[in-house]
C-alpha positions as CSV (number, residue, x, y, z in Angstrom):
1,X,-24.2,2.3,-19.3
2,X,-20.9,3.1,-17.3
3,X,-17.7,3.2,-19.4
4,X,-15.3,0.5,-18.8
5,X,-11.4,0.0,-18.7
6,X,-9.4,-3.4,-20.1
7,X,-7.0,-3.6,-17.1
8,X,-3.7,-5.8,-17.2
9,X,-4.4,-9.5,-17.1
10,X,-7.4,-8.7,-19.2
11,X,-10.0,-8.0,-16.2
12,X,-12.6,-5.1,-17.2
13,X,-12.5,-2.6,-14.4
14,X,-15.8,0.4,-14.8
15,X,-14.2,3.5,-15.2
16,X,-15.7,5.0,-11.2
17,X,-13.7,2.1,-10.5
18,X,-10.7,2.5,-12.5
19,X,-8.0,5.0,-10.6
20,X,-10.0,4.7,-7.1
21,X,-7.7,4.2,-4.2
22,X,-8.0,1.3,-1.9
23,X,-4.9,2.1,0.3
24,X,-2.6,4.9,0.9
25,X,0.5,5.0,3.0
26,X,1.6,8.2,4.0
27,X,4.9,9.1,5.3
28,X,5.4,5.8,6.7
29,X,8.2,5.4,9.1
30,X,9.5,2.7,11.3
31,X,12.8,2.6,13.3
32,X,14.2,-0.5,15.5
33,X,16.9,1.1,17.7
34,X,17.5,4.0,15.9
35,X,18.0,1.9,12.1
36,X,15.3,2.8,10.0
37,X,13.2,-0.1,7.8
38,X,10.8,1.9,6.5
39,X,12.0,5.7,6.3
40,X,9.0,8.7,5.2
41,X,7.6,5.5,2.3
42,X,4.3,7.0,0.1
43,X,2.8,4.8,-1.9
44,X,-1.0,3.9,-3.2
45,X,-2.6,1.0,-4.1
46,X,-5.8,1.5,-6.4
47,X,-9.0,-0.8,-6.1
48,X,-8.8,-3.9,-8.5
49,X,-5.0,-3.7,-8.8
50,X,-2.1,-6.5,-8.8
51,X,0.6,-4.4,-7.2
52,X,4.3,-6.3,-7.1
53,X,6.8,-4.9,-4.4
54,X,10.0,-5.7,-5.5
55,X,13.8,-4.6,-3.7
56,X,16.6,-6.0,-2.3
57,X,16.8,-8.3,1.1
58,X,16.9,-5.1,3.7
59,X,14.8,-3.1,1.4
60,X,11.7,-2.6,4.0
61,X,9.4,-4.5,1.6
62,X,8.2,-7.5,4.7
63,X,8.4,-4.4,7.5
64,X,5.1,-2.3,5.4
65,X,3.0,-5.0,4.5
66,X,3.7,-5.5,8.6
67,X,2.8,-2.0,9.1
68,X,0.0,-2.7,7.1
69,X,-1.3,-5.7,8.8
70,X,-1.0,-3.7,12.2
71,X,1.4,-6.3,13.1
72,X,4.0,-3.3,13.2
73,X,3.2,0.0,14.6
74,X,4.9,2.7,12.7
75,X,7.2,5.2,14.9
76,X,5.5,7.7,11.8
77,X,3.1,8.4,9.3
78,X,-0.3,6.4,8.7
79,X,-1.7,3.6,6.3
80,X,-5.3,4.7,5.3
81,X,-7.7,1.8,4.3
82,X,-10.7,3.1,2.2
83,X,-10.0,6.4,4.3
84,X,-9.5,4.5,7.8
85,X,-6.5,4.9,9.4
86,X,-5.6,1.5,10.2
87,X,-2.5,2.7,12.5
88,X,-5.1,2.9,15.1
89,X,-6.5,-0.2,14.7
90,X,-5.4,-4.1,16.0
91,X,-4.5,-6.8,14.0
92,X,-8.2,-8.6,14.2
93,X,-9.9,-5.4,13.9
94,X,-7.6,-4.8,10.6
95,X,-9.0,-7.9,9.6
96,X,-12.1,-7.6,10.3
97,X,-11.8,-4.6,8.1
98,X,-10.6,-6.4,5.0
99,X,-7.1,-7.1,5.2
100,X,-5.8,-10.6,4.6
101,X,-2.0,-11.2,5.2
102,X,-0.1,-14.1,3.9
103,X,3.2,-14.4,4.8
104,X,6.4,-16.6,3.4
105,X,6.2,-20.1,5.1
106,X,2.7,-21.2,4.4
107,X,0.6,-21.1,7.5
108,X,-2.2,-24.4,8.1
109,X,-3.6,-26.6,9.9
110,X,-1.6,-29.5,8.9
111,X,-3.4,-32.5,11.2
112,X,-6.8,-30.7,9.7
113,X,-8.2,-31.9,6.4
114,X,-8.6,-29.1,3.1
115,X,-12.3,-28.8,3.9
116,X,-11.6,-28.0,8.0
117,X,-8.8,-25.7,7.2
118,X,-11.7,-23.7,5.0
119,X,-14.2,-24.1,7.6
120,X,-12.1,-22.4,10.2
121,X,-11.2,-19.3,8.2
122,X,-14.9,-18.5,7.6
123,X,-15.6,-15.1,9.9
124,X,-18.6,-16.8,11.4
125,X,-16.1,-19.9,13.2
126,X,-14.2,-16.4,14.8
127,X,-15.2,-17.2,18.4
128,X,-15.9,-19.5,21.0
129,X,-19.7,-19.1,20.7
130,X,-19.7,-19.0,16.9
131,X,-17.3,-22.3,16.4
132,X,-19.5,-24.0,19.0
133,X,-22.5,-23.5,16.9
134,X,-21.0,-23.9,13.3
135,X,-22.9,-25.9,11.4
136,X,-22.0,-27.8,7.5
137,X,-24.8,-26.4,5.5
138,X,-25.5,-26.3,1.5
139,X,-24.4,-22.9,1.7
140,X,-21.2,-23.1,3.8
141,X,-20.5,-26.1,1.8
142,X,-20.7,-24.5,-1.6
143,X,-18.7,-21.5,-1.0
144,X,-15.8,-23.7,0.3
145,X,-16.5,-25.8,-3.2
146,X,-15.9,-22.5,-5.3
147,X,-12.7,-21.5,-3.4
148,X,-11.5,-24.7,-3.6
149,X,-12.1,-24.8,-7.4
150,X,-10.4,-21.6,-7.8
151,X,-7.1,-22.3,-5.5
152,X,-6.9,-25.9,-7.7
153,X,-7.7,-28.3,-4.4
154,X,-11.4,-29.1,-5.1
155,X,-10.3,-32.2,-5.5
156,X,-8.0,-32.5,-2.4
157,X,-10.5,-31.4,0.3
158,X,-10.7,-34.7,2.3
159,X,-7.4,-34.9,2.2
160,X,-4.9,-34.2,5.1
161,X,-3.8,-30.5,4.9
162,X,-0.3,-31.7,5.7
163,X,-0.3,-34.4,2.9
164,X,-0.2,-31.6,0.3
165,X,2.5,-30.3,-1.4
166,X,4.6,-27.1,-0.9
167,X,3.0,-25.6,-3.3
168,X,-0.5,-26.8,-2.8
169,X,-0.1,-25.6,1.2
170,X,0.6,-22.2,-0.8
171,X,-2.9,-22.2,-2.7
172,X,-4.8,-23.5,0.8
173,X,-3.5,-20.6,2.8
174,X,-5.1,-18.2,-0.3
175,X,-7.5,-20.0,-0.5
176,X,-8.1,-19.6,3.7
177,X,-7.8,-15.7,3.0
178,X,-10.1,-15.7,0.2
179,X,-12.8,-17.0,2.8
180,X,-12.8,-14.3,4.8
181,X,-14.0,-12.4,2.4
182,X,-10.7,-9.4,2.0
183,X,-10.7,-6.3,-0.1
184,X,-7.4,-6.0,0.0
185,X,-4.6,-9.2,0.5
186,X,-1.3,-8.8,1.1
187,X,1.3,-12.1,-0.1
188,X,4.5,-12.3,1.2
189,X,6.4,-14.2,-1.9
190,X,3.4,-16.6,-2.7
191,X,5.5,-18.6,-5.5
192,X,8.4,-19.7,-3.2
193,X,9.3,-23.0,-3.7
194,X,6.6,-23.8,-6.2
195,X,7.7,-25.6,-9.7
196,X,7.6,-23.9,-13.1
197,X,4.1,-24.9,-13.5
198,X,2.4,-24.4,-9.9
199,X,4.2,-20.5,-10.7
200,X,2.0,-20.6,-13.9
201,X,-1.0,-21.9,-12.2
202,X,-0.2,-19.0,-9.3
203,X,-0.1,-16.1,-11.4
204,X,-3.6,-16.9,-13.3
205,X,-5.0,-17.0,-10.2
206,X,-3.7,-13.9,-8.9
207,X,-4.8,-12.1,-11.8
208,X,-8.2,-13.7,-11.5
209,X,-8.5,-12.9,-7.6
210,X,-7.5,-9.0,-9.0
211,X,-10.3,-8.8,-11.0
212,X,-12.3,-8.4,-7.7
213,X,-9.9,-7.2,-5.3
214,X,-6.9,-5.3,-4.7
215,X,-3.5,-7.3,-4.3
216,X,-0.3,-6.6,-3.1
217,X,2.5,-9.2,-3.6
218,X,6.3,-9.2,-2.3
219,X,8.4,-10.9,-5.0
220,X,11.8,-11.3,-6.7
221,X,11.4,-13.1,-9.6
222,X,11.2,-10.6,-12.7
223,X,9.7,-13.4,-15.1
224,X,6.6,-14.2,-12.6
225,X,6.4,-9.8,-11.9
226,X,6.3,-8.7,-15.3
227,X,3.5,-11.5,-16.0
228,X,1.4,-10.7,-13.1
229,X,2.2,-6.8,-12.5
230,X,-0.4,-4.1,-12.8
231,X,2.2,-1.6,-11.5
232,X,5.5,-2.0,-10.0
233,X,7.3,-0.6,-6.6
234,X,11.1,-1.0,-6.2
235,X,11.8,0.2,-2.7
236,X,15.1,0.3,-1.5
237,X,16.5,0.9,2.2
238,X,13.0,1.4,3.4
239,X,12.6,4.2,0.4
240,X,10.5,4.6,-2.6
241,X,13.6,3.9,-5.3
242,X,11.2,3.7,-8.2
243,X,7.5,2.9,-9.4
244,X,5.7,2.2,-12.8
245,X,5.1,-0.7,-15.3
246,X,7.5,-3.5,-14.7
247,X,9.4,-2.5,-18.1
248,X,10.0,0.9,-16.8
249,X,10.9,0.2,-13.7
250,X,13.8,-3.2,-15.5
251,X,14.9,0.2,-17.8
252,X,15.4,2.2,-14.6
253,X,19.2,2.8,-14.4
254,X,18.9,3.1,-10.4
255,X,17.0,0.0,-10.0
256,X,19.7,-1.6,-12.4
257,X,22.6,-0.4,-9.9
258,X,21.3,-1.5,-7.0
259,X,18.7,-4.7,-7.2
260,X,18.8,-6.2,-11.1
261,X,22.2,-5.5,-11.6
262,X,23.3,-8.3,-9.1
């Protein structure tokens, strides 16, 4: 029997799994005429982790999960993906690869209802030929039922996507990313504009959805990252300022100076 690690969040990760990497940015750089977002970053992310990127507004922290995404090239440096440089790679084939991107102003199919906007994200309805010759069955069907129990909206599929509420649009376009079937996702300030509770609710389901995979989430509220947080990474003008537990990094006088302290 393989020996097992309680993770944060209370998940139980084996130990072969425990401390394997799942992403690794090396000397990542990216400059826009000459200014520097992202200067020589390093960072990893290990498998099963809830990593929480935190910084002030300029700090680089949107520009990498770009890089990331392949949405950005870097002018330097490389982002390996369970060892494949994903630098080299477009944004579908990234994808295709894994990688599920959610960025700040939820993104669905508002005229759709719940259960289309789930149909559509499925890899199979990527295509012409494939959308052409979807069909509803059991299967399809139940997996849509589970993700929709799990992002709170089993109840809201025949509903109009754009009858939902801010928050609600938040937990479809997860839920749209969970479909696909990621390793990795990548959330762009997921609890924007949610109420106290719909945070709550947010940050149980992130820690559920890190029990499987690894998660990387942009944030600035310290209540919701010290809840949620497997490890912390402050970056600040496109550096690596500080990194560890969200208590060491709140204690961390630098990080004080130039994010908490204002």
């Amino acid at each position: 029997m393989s020996a097992a690690l309680v993770m944060p969040g209370g998940h139980v990760a084996s130990m072969e799994q425990a401390g394997e990497q799942i992403l690794r940015v090396e000397n990542l750089t990216v400059s826009f005429d000459g200014f520097k977002a992202v200067d020589n970053l390093s960072l990893s992310v290990e498998r099963n982790e809830l990593r929480v990127i935190i910084g002030p507004n300029g700090a680089g922290k949107t520009t990498l999960l770009d890089m990331i995404c392949g949405k950005t090239k870097p002018t330097a440096g490389r982002v390996l993906f369970n060892g494949v440089d994903l630098t080299r790679m477009s944004e579908h084939q990234i994808v295709r690869a894994g990688v599920g991107r959610k960025f700040q102003t939820p993104s669905v199919y508002e005229d759709l209802s719940v259960l289309e906007n789930f149909e559509i994200s499925l890899p199979s309805m990527h295509g012409l030929f494939q959308s052409l010759t979807f069909r509803r069955t059991p299967q399809v069907r139940a997996r849509i039922e589970a993700i929709a129990d799990q992002v709170f909206l089993r109840d809201q599929l025949d509903r109009r996507a754009g009858q939902l509420s801010h928050g609600q649009k938040q937990w479809l376009e997860i839920g749209m990313l969970l479909m696909q079937g990621p390793e990795l996702l990548l959330l762009d300030e997921p609890v924007a504009g949610m109420s106290p509770r719909e945070r709550e609710q947010t940050g149980d389901l992130l820690s559920r959805i890190a029990a499987g995979k690894s998660v990387v989430v942009i944030e600035h509220d310290m209540d919701f990252v010290q809840r949620i947080a497997h490890k912390v990474t402050v970056l600040h003008q496109g550096k690596l300022l500080s990194e560890g537990s969200a208590a060491e990094v709140q204690a961390d006088r630098r990080v004080i100076d130039v994010y908490l302290g204002h």
